[in-house]
C-alpha positions in Angstrom: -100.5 239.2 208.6 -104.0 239.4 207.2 -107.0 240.1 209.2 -108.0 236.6 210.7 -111.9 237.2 210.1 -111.1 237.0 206.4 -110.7 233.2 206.9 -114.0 232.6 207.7 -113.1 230.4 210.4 -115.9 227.6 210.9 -117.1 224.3 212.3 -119.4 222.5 209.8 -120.6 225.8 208.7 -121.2 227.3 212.0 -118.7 229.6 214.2 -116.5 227.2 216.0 -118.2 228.2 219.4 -114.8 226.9 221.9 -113.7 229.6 224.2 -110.0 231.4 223.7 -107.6 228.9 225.7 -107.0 230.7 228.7 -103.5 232.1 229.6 -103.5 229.5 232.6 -104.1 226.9 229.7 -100.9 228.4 227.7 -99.0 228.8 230.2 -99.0 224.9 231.1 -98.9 223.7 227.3 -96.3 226.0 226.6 -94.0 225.0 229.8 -94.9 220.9 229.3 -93.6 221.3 225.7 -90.7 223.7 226.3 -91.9 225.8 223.4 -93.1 229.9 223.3 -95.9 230.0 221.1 -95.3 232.9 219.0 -97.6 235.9 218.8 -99.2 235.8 215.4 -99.9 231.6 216.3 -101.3 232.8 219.8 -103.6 235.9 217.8 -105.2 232.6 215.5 -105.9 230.6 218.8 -107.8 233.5 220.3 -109.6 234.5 217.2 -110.8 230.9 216.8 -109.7 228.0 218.9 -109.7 225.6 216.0 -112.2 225.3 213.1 -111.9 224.4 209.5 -110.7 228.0 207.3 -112.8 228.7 204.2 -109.3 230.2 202.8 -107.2 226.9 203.0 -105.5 226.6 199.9 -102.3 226.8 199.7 -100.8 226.9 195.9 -97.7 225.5 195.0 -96.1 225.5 192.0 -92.7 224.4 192.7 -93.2 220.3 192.4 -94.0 219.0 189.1 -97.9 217.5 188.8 -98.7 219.1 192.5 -101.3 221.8 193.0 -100.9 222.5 196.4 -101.9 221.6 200.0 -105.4 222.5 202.0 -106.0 222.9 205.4 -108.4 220.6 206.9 -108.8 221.9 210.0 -106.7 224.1 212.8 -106.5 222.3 216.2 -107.5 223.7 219.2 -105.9 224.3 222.9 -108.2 224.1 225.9 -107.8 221.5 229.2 -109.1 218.8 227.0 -105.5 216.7 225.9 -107.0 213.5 224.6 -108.9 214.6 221.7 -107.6 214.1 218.1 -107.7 217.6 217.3 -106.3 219.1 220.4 -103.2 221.0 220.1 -101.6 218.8 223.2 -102.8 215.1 221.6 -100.8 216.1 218.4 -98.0 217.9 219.6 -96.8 215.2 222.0 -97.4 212.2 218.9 -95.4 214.3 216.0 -93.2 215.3 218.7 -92.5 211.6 219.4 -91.9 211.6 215.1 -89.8 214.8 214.2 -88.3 216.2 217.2 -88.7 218.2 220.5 -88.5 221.4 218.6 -92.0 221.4 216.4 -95.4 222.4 217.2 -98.2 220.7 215.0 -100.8 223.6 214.5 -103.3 222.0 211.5 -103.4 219.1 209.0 -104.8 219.0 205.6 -107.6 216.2 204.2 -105.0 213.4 204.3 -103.8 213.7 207.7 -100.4 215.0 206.6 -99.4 218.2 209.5 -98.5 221.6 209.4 -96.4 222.4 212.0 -93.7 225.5 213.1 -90.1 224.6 212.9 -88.6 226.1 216.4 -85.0 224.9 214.6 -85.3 227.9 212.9 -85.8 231.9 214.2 -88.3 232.5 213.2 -90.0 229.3 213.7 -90.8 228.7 209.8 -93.8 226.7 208.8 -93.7 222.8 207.4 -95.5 220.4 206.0 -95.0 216.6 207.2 -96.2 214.3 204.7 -96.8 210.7 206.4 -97.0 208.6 203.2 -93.9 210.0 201.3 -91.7 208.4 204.0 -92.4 211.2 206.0 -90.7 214.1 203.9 -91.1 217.3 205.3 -91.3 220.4 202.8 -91.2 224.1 203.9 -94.1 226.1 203.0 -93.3 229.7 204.7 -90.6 231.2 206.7 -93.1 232.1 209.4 -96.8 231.7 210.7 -98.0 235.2 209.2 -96.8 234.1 205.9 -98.4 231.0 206.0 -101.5 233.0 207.0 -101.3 235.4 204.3 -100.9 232.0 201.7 -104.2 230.6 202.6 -107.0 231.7 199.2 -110.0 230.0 198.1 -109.7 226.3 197.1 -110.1 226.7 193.4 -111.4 223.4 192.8 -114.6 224.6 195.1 -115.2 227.9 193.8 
């Protein structure tokens, strides 16, 4: 997996400023949701507890007329569990959607989620797209290669 600085994690421009969720915090998300949130997923969190990436393109090519998908922003994980970015909000709604076995980790400009697939070992990363009658598409067979996808938006360079 590439080195996490390079995404130029940020919140409006600025560092994201939130604290690393403490292991106390993990521990209770991870035991509430019945899910091990795996190492490379765990190294993001710590390296920035949510934040918009300056690399958040993701280029597809395989779907006639589409260019791709862009994360908006990466939630975060602290105590707070009401907030519309926090990583316990989202997790218990698209849980309530797809399944006991996902984890909603970031969603792109249209609300549409990225989330790990714990169906598969290694949990392989998805997309959920709400207003396609909620088709889901698979975008990685695992968090660092989802990682290693992001690159400049080329529409903003």
């Amino acid at each position: 997996m590439r080195n996490l600085t390079e995404l130029n994690i940020n919140r409006g421009g600025g560092p994201v400023g939130r604290a690393a969720p403490s292991d106390r915090v993990i521990q209770a998300f991870e035991q509430q949701f019945g899910l091990k949130l795996p190492a490379a997923y765990l190294a993001l969190l710590r390296h920035s507890n949510g934040g918009h990436p300056e690399l958040s393109s993701i280029k597809r090519i395989d779907r006639a007329g589409f260019s791709g998908w862009g994360v908006s922003r990466f939630y975060y994980l602290d105590d707070d569990k009401n907030s519309v970015e926090s990583l316990w909000r989202r997790t218990e709604w698209l849980q309530q959607i797809l399944g006991k076995e996902i984890l909603p980790f970031a969603n792109d400009g249209f609300d549409n989620q990225f989330f790990l697939d714990f169906r598969t070992d290694p949990p392989a990363v998805r997309v959920w797209v709400h207003d396609e009658e909620g088709r889901v598409d698979e975008l990685a067979p695992h968090f660092e290669a989802f990682v290693d996808l992001l690159d400049r938006d080329p529409e903003l360079i």
